[in-house]
N, C-alpha and C positions, 0 to 999 in steps of 0.2 A: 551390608545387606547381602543375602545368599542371592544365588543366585536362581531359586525356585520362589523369592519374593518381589520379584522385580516386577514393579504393576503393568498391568495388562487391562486397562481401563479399555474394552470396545466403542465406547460412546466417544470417542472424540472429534474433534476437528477435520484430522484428517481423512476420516472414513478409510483404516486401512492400508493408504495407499502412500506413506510415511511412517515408520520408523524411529526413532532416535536411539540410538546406541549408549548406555549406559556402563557402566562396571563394577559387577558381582563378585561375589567370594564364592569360588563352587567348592564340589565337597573335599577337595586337595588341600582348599587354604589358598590357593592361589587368583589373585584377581584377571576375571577373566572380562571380555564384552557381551553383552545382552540385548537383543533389542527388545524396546519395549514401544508396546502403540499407547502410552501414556497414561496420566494418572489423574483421576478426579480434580483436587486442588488446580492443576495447571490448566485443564481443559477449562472447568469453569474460569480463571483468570482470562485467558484467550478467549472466550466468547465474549467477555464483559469488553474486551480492550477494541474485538472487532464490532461490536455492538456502537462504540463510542465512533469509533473508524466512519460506520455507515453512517450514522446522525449528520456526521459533519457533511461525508458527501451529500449528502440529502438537501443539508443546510445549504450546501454551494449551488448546489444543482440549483436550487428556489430559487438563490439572488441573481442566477443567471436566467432564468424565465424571468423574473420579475423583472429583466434593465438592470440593474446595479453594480453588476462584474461582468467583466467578459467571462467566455465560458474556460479562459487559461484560471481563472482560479476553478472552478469545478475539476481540471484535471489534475489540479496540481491535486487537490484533496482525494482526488482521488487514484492518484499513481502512488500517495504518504510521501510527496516531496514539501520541501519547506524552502522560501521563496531563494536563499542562498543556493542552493543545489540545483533548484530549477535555473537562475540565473547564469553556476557555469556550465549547465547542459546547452544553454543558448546562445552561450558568450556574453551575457550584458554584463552591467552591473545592476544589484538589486533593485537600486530604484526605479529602472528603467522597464523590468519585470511589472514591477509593481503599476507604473504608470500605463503599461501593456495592459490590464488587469480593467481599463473604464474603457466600461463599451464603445465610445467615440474614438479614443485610442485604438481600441482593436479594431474596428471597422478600417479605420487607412493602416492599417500595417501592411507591408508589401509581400506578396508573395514569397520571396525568399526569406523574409520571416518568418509567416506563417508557417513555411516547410521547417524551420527549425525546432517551433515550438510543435509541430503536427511527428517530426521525425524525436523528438524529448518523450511526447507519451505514446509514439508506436502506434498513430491512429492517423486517416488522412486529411487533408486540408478540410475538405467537406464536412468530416466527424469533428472535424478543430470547430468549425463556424459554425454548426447547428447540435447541439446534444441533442441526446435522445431521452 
């Protein structure tokens, strides 16, 4: 691709404020970098994929209003961790995540817990026990 075709789709994702660097043929023949603010095809892919992203949070978020999960599964949905990763951000083993995960469970976990899972998604103890 030259390097006077490299797409320059304005509608995207990132509103401008991202780049990705590509590589063109300018008028020498030689490959050179370009940035481009993206191209149709991938914008729409990425909205579909973030589309799919917030359902699920959404999904977490309800089972946590409704009782049925603690709200560590809404963060995990919502930071796109998946229960292996969150487990060594807190040192357990997975199941032990997982048994974290039923609101009885979560209710006695002990504060220096709590701060592990509160310090995994960057929010504090207070935001860990009540979403918003």
């Amino acid at each position: 691709m030259k390097k006077e075709e490299v797409p320059q789709d304005k509608d995207n994702l990132h509103e401008g404020t991202f780049k990705q660097i590509m590589y063109a043929v300018d008028n020498s023949g030689n490959y050179v970098q370009v940035q481009s603010a993206g191209w149709e095809p991938e914008n729409i892919a990425l909205d579909q994929a973030w589309e799919e992203v917030n359902k699920r949070i959404e999904a977490a978020k309800q089972k946590v209003l409704a009782g049925e999960v603690s709200p560590i599964a809404y963060y995990m949905e919502k930071n796109i961790m998946d229960l292996a990763l969150l487990a060594n951000y807190v040192g357990k083993f997975q199941w032990q995540v997982k048994r974290h995960m039923k609101p009885a469970v979560f209710r006695r976990l002990s504060q220096h817990m709590l701060q592990k899972y509160a310090d995994a998604f960057k929010v504090s103890i207070a935001d860990l026990q009540h979403i918003k």
